[in-house]
C-alpha positions in Angstrom: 0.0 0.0 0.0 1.1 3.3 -1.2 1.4 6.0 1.7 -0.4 9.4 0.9 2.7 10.6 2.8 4.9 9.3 1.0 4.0 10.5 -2.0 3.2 13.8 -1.0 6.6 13.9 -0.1 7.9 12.7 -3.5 6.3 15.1 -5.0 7.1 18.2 -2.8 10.6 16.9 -3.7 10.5 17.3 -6.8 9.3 20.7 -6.5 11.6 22.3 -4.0 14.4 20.0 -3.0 15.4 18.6 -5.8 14.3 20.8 -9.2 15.3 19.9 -11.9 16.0 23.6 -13.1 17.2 24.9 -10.1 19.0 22.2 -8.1 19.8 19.7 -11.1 20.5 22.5 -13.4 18.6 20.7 -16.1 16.6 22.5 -19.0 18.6 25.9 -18.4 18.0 26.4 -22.1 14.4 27.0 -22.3 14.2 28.9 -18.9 16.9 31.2 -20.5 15.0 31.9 -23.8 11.6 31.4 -23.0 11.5 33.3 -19.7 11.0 36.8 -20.9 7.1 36.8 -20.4 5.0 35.4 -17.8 2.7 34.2 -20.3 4.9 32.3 -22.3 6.7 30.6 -19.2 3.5 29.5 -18.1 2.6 28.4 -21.8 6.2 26.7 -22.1 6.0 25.0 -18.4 2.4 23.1 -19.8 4.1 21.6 -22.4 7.1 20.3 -20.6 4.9 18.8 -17.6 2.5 17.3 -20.0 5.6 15.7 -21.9 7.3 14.6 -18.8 3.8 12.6 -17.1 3.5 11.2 -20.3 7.1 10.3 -21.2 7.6 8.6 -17.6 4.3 6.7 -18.1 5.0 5.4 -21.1 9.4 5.1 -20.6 9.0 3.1 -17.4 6.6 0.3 -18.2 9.1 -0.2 -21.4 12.0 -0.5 -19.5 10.6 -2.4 -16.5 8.5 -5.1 -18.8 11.0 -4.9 -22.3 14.3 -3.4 -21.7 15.5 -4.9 -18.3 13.9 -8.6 -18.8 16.0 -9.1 -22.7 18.9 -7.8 -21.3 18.2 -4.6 -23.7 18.4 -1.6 -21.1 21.6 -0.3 -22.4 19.5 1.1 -25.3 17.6 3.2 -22.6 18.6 6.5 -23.6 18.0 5.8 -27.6 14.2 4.4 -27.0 13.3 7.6 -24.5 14.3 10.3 -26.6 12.4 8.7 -29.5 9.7 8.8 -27.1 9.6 12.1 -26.2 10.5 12.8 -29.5 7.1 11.5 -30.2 5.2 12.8 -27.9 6.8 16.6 -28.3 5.5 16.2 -32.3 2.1 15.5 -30.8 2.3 18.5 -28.2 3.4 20.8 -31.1 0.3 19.6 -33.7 -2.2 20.2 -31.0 -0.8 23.6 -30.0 -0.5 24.9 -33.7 -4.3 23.8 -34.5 -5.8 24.8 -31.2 -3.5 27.5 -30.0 -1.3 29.3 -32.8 -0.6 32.3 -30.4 1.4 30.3 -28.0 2.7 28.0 -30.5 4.2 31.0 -32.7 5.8 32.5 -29.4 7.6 29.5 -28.2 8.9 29.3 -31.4 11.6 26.9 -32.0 12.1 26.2 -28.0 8.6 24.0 -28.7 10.5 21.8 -30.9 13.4 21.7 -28.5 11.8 19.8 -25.8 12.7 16.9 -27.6 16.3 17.9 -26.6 15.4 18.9 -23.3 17.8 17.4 -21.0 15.3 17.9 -17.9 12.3 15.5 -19.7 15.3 13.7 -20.8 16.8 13.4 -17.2 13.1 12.7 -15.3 12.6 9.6 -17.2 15.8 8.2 -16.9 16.6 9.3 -12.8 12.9 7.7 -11.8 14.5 4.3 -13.5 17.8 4.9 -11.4 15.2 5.8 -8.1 13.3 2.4 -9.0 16.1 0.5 -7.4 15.3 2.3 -3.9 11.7 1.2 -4.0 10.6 3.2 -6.0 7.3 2.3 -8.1 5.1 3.1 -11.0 3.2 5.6 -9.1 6.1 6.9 -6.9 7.4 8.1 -10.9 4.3 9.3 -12.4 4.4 11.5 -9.1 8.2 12.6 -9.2 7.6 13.7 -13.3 4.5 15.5 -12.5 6.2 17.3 -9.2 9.0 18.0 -11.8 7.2 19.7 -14.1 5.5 22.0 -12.1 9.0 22.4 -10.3 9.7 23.6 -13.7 6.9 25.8 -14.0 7.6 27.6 -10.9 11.1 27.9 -11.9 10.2 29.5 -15.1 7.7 31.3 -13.3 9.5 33.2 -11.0 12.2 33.8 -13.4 9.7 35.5 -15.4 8.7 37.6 -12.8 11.9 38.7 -11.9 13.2 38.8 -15.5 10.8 41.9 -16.0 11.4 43.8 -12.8 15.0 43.7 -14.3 13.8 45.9 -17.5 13.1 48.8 -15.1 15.7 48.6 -13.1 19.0 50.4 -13.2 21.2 48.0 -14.2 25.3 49.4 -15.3 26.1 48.8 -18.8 29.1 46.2 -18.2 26.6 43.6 -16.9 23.6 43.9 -19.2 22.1 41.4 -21.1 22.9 37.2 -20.1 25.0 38.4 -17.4 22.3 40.2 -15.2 20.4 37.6 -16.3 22.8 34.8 -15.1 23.0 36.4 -11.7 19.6 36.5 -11.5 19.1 33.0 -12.4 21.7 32.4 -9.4 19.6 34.4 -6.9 16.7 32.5 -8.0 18.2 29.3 -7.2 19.9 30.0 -3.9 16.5 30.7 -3.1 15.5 27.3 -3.3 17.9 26.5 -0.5 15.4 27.2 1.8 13.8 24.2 1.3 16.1 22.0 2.5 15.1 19.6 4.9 11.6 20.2 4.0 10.6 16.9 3.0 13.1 15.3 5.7 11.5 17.0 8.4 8.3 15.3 6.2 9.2 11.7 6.3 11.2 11.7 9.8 
């Protein structure tokens, strides 16, 4: 039986303690480039969760029940990126026939969560995590604490990304480098949470 606890824990994780963007330093591309409006964050986030939940539900049964009884995992990374490969071609024909706004303002960084190292990095650490008792449900959790660990990540990036434009800032460190200290801040942050989900379990 699955503790409530438990998972809740997972999934707080996922969020806080352990993000992917901020902690793992996964996906850095996307929350670079597509962070410059709240709207397109949020809009960018959506897609990477929905890839992510699906990715791991589909990825860990095939490992599990294919891969690991033939003796075939060492072709892990190949089969998940073809995957999510497939699944970000679905995400990208739904959002061009039903939203075209968004679609049009992610631009190629749409196209790019096939590369993303984060979806990438979710579906292959929940396989590594399996080993520690860690289930079908325990990884459909983590994936979906992940992406909206991603979303707040982009989130508040976003947020503080446009306080910047009306701020002050000297000439010498415009640009990616106010933007990389930023991005530093952001994730120091995060610290705070340590010990959170701990405190949780203990």
């Amino acid at each position: 039986m699955i503790e409530v606890k438990a998972l809740v824990a997972v999934f707080l994780a996922a969020i806080l303690t352990e993000n992917y963007v901020l902690n793992k330093f996964l996906g850095i591309c996307p929350f670079l480039g597509v962070s410059k409006k709240v709207n397109t964050a949020l809009g960018m986030s959506a897609a990477v969760t929905f890839v992510m939940v699906i990715a791991t539900a589909v990825t860990y049964p095939i490992y599990m029940n294919l891969l690991l009884p033939t003796g075939l995992d060492y072709l892990q990374t190949i089969v998940f990126i073809l995957v999510i490969a497939g699944l970000v071609q679905l995400v990208e024909t739904i959002l061009k026939k039903y939203i075209p706004s968004l679609y049009n303002s992610l631009g190629i960084y749409l196209p790019l969560i096939t590369t993303n190292c984060a979806v990438l990095g979710v579906t292959m650490l929940v396989i590594e995590k399996s080993s520690e008792s860690f289930g079908y449900v325990e990884a459909l959790v983590n994936s979906f604490g992940a992406g909206i660990g991603f979303l707040v990540a982009m989130v508040m990036f976003a947020g503080v990304r446009q306080r910047l434009e009306s701020c002050d800032i000297p000439k010498s460190i415009q640009g990616l480098p106010i933007t990389l200290v930023a991005a530093s801040l952001v994730s120091l942050s995060f610290l705070g949470f340590s010990g959170l989900v701990e405190n949780m379990l203990g």
